[in-house]
C-alpha positions in Angstrom: 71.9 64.8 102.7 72.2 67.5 100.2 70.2 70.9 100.9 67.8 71.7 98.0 67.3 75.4 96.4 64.2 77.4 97.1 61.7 77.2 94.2 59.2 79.3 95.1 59.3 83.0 96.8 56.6 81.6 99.5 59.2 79.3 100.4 61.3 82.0 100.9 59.1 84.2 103.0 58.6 80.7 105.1 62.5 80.5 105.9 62.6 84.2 106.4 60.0 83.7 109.0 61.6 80.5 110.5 64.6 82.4 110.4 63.7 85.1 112.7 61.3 82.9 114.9 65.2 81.3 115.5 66.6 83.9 116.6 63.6 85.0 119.1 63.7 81.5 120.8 67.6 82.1 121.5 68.9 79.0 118.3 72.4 78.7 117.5 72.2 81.0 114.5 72.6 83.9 116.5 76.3 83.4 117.1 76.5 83.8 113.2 74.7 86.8 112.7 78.2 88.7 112.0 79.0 86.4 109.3 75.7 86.8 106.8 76.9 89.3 103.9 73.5 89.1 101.6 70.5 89.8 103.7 66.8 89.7 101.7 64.0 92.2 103.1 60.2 90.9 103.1 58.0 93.9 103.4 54.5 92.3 104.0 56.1 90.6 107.1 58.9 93.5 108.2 61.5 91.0 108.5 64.9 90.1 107.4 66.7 86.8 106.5 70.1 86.2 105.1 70.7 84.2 101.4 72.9 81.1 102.8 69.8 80.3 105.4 66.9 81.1 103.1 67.6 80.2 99.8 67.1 76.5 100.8 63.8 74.5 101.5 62.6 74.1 105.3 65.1 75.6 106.6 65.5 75.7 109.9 68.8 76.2 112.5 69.2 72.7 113.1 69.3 72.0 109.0 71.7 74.7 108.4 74.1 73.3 110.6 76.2 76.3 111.0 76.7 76.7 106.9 77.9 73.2 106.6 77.7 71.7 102.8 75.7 75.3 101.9 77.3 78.0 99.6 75.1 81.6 99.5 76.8 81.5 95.5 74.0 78.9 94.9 71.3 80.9 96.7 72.2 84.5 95.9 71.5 83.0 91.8 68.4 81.2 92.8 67.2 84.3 95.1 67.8 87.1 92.3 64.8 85.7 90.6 62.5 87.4 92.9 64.9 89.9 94.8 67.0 93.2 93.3 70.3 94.6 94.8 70.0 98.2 96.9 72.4 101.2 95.6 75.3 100.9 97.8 75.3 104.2 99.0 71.4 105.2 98.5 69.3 106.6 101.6 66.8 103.4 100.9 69.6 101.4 101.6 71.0 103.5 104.5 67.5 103.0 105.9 66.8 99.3 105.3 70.6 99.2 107.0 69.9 101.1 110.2 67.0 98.8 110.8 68.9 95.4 110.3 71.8 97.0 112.4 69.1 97.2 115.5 68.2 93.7 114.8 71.5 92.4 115.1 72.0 94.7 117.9 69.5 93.0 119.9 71.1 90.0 119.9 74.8 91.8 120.4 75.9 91.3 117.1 77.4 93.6 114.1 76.5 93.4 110.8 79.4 93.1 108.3 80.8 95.9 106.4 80.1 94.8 103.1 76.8 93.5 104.0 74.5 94.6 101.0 70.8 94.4 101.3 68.0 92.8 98.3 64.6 93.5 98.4 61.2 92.1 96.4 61.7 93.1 92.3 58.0 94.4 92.8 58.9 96.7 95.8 59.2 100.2 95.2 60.6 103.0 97.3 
């Protein structure tokens, strides 16, 4: 079964919440933590999800199924509709960094090098 695109940004905050209610009851997607290079910010709810897990309906753990048959090309396109790119480099995105590096490292993991961060067109720092 084919995983369908996001069409709406409350379906994205619903995965972003799904996401990290995942990771608090101890789901697979923890091991992949590491692996996530686009990661989307949701101020209103002060959480974080990555683009290959949220930029599909319903997600859940057991739907991603490690990544299978999902590309994050597909979702980064359909997520830039409501999401901008941070300054690689900026202090905003030094910040919004330093607090998804404590989230990962609560579940001992490392966020990537090249991980960039997006955050809601409308937001402003």
């Amino acid at each position: 079964m084919e995983a369908t695109l996001v069409t709406s940004l409350d379906e994205v905050v619903d995965n972003v919440k799904q996401f990290n209610q995942d990771l608090q009851d101890g789901l697979d997607v923890i091991t992949q933590l590491s692996m996530f290079k686009h990661w989307y910010y949701i101020p209103n709810i002060d959480m974080f999800g990555p683009s290959k897990y949220i930029g599909y309906k319903n997600m859940n753990t057991l739907k991603y199924d490690r990544g299978k048959a999902k590309t994050g090309v597909d979702t980064e396109k359909v997520l830039k509709r409501w999401f901008k790119d941070l300054s690689n480099g900026s202090d905003v995105e030094k910040e919004f960094k330093i607090q998804l590096i404590e989230l990962l490292e609560t579940y001992d993991m490392r966020l990537r090098s090249n991980a960039c961060i997006h955050l809601p067109k409308q937001f402003t720092v």
